[in-house]
C-alpha positions in Angstrom: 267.4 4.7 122.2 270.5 6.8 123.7 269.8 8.9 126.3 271.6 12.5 126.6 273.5 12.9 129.9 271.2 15.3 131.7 274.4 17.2 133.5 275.1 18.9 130.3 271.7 21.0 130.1 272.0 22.5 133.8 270.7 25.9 133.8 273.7 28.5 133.2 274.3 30.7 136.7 276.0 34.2 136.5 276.7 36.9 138.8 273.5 39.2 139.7 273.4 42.5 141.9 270.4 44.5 142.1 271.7 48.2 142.5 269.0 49.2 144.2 268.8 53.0 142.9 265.3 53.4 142.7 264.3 51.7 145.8 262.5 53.8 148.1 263.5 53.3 151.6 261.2 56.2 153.0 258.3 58.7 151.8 258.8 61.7 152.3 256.1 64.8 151.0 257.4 67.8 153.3 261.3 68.3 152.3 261.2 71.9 150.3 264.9 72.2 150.8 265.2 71.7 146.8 263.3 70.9 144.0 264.1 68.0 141.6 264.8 70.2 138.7 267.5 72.3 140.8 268.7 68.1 141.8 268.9 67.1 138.1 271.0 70.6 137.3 273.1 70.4 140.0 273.9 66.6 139.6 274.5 67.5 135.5 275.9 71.1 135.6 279.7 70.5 135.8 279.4 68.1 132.8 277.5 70.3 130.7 279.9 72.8 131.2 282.7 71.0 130.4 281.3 69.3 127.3 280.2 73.1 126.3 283.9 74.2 126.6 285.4 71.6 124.3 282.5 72.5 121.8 282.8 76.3 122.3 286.6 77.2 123.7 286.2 80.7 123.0 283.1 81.8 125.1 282.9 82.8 128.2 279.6 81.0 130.5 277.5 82.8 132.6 273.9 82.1 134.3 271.3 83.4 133.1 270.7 85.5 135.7 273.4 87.7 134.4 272.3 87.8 131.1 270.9 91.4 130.9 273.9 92.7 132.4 276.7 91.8 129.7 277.2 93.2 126.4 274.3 92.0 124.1 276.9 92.1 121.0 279.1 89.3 122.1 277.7 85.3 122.8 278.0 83.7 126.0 277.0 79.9 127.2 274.1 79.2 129.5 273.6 76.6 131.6 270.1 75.6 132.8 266.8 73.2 132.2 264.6 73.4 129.3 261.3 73.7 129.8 258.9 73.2 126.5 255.5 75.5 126.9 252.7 73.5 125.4 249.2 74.7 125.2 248.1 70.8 124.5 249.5 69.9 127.9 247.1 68.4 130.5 246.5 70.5 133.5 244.1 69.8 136.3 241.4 72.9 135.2 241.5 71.2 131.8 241.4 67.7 133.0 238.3 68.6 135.2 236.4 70.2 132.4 236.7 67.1 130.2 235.6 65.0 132.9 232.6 67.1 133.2 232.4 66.9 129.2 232.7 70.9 128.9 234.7 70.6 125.8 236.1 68.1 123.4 239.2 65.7 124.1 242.0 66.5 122.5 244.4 63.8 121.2 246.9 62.6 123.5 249.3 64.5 121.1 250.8 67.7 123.2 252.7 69.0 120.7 252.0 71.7 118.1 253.9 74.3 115.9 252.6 76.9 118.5 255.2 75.3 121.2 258.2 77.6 122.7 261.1 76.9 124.4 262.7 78.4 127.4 265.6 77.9 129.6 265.8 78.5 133.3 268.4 78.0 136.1 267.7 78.4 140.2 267.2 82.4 139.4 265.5 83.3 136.3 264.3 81.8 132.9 264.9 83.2 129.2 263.3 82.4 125.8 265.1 80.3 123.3 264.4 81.1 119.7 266.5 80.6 116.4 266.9 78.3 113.2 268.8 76.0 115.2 266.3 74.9 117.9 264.3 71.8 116.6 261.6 72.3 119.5 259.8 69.5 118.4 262.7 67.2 119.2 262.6 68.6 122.8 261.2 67.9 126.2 261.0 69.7 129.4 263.1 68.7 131.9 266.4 68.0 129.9 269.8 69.7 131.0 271.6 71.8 128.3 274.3 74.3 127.5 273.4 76.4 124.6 275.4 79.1 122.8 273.9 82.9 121.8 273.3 86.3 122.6 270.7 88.0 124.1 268.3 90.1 121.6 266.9 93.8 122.3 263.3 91.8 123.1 264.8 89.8 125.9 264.9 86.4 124.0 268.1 84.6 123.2 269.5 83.9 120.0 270.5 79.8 120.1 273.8 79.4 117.6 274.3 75.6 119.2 273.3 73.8 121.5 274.8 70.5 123.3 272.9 67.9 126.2 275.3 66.8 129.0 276.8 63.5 126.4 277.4 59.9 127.4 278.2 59.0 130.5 282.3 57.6 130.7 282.5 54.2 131.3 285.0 53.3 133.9 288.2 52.0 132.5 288.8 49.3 134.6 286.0 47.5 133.7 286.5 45.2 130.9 284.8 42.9 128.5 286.7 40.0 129.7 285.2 40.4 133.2 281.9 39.2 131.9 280.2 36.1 131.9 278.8 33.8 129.0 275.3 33.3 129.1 271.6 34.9 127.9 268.9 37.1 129.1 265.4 37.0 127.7 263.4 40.2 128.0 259.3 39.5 127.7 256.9 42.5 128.1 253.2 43.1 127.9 251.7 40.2 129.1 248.6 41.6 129.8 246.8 38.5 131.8 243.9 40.1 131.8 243.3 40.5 127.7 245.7 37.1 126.4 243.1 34.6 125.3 245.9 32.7 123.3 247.0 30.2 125.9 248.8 28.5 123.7 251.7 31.3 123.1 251.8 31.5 126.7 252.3 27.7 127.2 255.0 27.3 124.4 257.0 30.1 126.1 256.6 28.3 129.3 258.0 25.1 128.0 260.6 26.5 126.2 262.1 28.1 129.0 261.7 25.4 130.7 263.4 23.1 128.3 260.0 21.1 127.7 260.0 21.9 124.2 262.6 21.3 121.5 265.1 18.5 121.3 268.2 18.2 122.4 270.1 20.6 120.7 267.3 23.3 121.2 267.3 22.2 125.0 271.2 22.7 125.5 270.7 26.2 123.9 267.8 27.5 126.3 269.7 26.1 129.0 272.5 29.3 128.6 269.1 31.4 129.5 270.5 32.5 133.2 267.5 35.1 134.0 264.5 36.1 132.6 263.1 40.1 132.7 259.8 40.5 132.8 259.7 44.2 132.2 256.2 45.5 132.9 252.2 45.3 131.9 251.9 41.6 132.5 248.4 41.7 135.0 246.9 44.8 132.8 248.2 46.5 129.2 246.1 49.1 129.2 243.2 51.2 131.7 239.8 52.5 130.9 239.3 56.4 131.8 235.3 56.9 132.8 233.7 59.9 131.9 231.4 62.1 134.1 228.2 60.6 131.9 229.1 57.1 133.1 229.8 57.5 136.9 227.2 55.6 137.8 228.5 52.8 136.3 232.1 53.1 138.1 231.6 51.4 141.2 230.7 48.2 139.3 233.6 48.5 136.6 235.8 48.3 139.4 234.7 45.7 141.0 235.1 43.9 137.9 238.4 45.1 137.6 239.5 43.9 140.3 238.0 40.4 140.1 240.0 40.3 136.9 243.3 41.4 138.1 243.0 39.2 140.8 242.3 36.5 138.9 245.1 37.6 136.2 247.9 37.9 139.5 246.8 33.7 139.9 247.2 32.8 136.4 250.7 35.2 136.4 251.7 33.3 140.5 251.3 29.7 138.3 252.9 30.4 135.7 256.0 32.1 137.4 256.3 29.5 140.0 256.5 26.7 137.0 259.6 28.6 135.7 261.0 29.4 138.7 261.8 25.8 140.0 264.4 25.9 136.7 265.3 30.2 136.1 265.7 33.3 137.6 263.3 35.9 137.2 262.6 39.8 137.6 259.5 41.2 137.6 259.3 44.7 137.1 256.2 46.6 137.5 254.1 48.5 134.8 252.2 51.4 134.2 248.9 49.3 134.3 249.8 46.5 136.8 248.2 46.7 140.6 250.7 48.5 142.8 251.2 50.5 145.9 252.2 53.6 143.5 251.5 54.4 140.4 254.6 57.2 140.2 257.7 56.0 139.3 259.9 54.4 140.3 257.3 52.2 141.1 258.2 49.4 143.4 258.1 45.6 143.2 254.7 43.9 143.3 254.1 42.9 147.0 254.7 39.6 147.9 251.8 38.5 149.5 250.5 39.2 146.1 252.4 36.1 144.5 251.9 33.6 147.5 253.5 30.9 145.4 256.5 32.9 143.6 257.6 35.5 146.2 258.8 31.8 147.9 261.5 30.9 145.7 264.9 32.3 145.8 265.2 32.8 142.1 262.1 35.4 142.4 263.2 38.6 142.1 260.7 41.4 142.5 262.2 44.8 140.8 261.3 48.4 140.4 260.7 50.6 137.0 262.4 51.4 136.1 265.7 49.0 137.4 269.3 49.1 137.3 271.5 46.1 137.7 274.6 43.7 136.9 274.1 40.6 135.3 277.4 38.6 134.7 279.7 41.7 134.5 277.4 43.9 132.0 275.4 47.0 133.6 271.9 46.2 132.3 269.2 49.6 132.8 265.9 50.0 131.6 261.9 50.6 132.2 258.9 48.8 131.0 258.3 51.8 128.3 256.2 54.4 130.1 259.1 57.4 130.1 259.7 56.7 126.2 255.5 56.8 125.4 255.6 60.1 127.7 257.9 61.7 125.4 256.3 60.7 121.8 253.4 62.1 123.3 255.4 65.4 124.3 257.0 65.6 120.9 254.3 64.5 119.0 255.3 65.8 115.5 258.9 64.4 115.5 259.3 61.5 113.1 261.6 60.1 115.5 261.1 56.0 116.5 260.8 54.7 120.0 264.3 53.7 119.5 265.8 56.6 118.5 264.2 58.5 121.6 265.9 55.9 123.6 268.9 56.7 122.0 268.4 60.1 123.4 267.9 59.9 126.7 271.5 58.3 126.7 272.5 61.6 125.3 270.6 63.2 127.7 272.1 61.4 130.5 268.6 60.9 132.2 265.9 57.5 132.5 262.9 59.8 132.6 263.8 63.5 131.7 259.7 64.5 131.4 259.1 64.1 135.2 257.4 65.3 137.1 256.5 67.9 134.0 254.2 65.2 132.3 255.3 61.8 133.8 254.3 61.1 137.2 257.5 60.4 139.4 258.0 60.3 143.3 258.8 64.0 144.4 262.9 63.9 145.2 264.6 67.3 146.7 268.3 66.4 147.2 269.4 64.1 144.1 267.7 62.9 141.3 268.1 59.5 141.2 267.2 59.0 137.2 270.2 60.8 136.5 272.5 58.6 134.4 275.5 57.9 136.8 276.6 54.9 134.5 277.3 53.8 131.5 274.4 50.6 131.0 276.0 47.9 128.4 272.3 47.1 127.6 269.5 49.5 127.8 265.6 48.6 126.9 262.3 49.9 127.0 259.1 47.7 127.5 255.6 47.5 125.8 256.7 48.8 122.2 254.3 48.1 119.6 257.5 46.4 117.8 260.8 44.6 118.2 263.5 47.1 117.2 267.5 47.4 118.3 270.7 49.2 117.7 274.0 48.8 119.2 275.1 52.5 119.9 279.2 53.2 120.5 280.2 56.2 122.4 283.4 58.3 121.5 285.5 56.4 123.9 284.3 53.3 122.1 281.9 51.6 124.5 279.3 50.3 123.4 275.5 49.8 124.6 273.0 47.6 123.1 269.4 49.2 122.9 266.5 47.0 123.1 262.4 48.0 122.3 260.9 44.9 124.2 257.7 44.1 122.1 254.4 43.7 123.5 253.9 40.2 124.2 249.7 40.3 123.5 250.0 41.8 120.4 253.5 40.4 119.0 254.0 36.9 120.8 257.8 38.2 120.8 260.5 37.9 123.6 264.4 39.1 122.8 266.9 36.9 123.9 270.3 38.5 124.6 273.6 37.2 124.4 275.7 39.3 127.6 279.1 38.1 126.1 278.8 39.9 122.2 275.6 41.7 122.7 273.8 40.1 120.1 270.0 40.1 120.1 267.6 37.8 118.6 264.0 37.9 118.9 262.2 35.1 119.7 258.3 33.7 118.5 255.9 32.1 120.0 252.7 32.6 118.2 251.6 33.8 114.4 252.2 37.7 115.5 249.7 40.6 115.6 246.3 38.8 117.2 
C-alpha cells in the first residue's frame, strides 16, 4: 500500500502577536482623577463630532451644559453618554431583598416600555425624548451626537441621532500582507456538564489529524491556531437563595471538586493538541479565575501543570485582541453581548446583529460598569475600539450565525457567533485569507 509523504501535512505556521490591551499590569482602586465614562467620552468625542458635522453641516454643537442658555427655537448638536433609566435594573437594595426572599424575582429581562433615556457630558445630564429614539435599541454607556432643541419642560427634542461609526482602517495595510491558513473558534465546553465524550474525542482527533484520510488530514493541517473563547471548566453558575444557606458550604465544596476535576480533564486534553497546534484559551464568565470583572485575565498557570509547559499554550484575556497572519482578530467569549439582550430586552434584534453594533458603537463592552462588571479604569478606556478587527466573534451563543459587514471605506470584517460547544457540538473554522467561515460538527447537535 502507498504511503503519503508525511512532509506534506506539517501543521501550517503564521505570524501571531498578542496586543496585549486588556492585560492588567497593576490594580489600582484609589485613582478618582476620572471616571471611565468621562475616559470613553473623551477617547470618542472628537469623532463623534466630526461624524455629526458631515451628517448635520448646518448646526452649530454645544455641551449640554449650555443648553438653557441658547435660543430654544433653533437646534443645536450635543455630545455626551447615554444613560438608559431602567426600573428592572438590579441594584444592591433589590438584590438583598431577593436574597432574603422579600419579593418575587423578576426576569433577567431589564427592559420595559417605562424606560427613559438621557444624555450627560462631565457637567450636567438632559432628557431625550421624540419619535426618533428607539430606546429599546439602546444601552447605557454608548457615546452619541444627537440633533434637537431644547423644550419649555427642560427635555430635548431628538431629530437624529448618530454613534461615533467604524473605526478607519489604516491604508497601508493590505490584504496581500496576509497569510494563508485557518483558525478554528470552539466555545462552551463546559467540562463540568459534557457527558458526551465522544464529541470531545472526535474533535481531538481531528485537530490532531487522527481522523479522516488523507485528503481530510492535509486540509486540517492549514488549522495554524485554535481559540478557545470562554466557559470551557463551567457554562453556567447556580445562585443560592437565603432559604438554602445552609446548604452553601457543601455546594461549594462540590463545586470545587468538580472544577478541579474539569481543569484535569481540560490540562489532558489541551496538552494532546498542543504537541501538534497552537492554542488560546480565553477565560469565561463561569470558568475559575482570579477576577470575575472583565477583562478577565488568563487562567493561571499552575492551574494547567501540563499545558502552561508548551510553547504553543497561549493563555489570553476576555475579551482579546490580536494578529494572526496579517488580519486583526478581536473578540470576547459572549458575556458583553448577553449583557446587552438583557438590557434591551424587547428589541427583536439577534446576537449578531448586536455585535454588529458595538462596531458602530466603536466599543467591546459599552454596558460597563452600568450592568457588566468591568475593572474600574480612570484615564483611558481600554474597550474603546482603536482598530478596525478583520474578524470579530462572540462566544457561548446558543447558535452558529455570521455576516461579513463592509464599512464605507470598503473594509470589511467578518462577524462570528461561536456556538456553545455542550449544546451544539459546533466549532467555526475560518479561512484568514477570504474570510470564509464554515462551521464544523462533531456530534448529532442539541443534547
Amino acid at each position: 500500500m502507498e504511503v503519503d509523504d508525511p512532509s506534506e501535512y506539517n501543521r501550517k505556521i503564521v505570524s501571531f502577536q498578542d496586543f496585549g490591551r486588556f492585560k492588567l499590569t497593576e490594580r489600582k482602586y484609589n485613582d478618582d482623577s476620572l471616571n471611565i465614562y468621562t475616559a470613553r467620552l473623551n477617547d470618542l468625542r472628537e469623532d463623534t463630532l466630526r461624524r455629526a458635522k458631515l451628517k448635520w453641516t448646518d448646526y452649530p454643537h454645544i455641551e449640554v451644559s449650555r443648553l438653557t442658555l441658547e435660543s430654544s427655537e433653533k437646534s443645536y448638536i450635543l455630545i455626551g453618554v447615554l444613560y438608559k433609566d431602567q426600573k428592572l435594573k438590579s441594584s444592591l437594595l433589590r438584590d438583598l431583598s431577593k436574597e432574603l426572599q422579600l419579593e418575587a424575582q423578576p426576569s433577567s429581562n431589564c427592559a420595559s416600555v417605562d424606560d427613559k433615556l438621557f444624555l450627560e457630558d462631565e457637567t450636567l445630564r438632559v432628557r431625550l425624548v421624540g419619535n426618533h429614539i428607539d430606546v429599546q435599541e439602546i444601552v447605557t454607556g454608548l457615546v452619541c451626537a444627537v440633533l434637537g432643541h431644547e423644550l419649555e419642560n427642560g427635555n430635548f427634542w431628538v431629530e437624529d441621532w448618530c454613534f461615533p461609526g467604524y473605526y478607519p482602517k489604516p491604508s497601508n495595510l493590505s490584504s496581500s500582507s496576509v497569510e494563508d491558513g485557518k483558525i478554528l473558534l470552539v466555545s462552551g465546553l463546559d467540562l463540568v456538564n459534557n457527558t458526551d465524550e465522544l464529541s470531545l474525542d472526535l474533535l481531538l482527533e481531528w485537530i490532531t489529524g487522527m481522523a479522516g484520510n488523507a485528503s481530510v488530514q492535509k486540509e486540517e493541517a492549514v488549522i495554524t491556531r485554535i481559540i478557545i473563547a470562554g466557559n470551557t471548566i463551567r457554562g453556567s453558575t447556580k445562585i443560592y437563595s437565603h432559604k438554602g444557606y445552609h446548604e452553601i458550604k457543601s455546594h461549594d465544596q462540590l463545586k470545587i471538586k468538580e472544577d478541579i476535576m474539569a481543569m484535569n480533564k481540560l490540562d489532558a486534553f489541551l496538552s494532546n493538541i498542543l504537541h501538534c497546534c497552537c492554542v488560546v484559551l480565553m477565560p469565561g464568565e463561569f470558568d475559575p479565575t482570579c477576577n470575575y470583572s472583565m477583562p478577565q485575565q488568563p487562567f493561571h498557570p499552575c492551574t494547567l501543570q501540563k499545558s502552561a509547559r508548551f510553547k504553543s499554550m497561549h493563555g489570553a484575556t476576555n475579551p482579546w485582541l490580536a494578529n494572526i497572519g496579517g488580519r486583526i482578530v478581536a473578540g470576547s467569549c459572549g458575556g458583553p453581548i448577553m449583557d446587552i439582550m438583557k438590557i434591551a430586552g424587547l428589541s427583536q434584534l439577534s446576537p449578531l446583529e448586536w455585535l454588529e453594533r458595538t462596531l458602530i458603537w466603536r466599543h467591546y463592552a459599552p454596558t460597563g460598569p452600568d450592568t457588566l462588571p468591568i475593572y474600574p479604569f480612570f484615564q483611558n478606556d481600554p474597550f474603546v475600539m482603536n482598530e478596525w478587527p478583520d474578524i470579530y466573534f462572540a462566544g457561548n451563543m446558543d447558535e452558529y450565525d455570521t455576516k461579513l459587514v463592509t464599512a464605507d471605506e470598503g473594509h470589511a470584517v467578518r462577524l462570528i457567533c461561536i456556538p456553545k460547544f455542550l449544546e451544539t457540538k459546533t466549532a467555526v473554522l475560518v479561512n484568514l485569507r477570504d474570510l470564509t467561515t464554515q462551521p464544523v460538527s462533531f456530534g448529532d447537535g442539541p443534547t
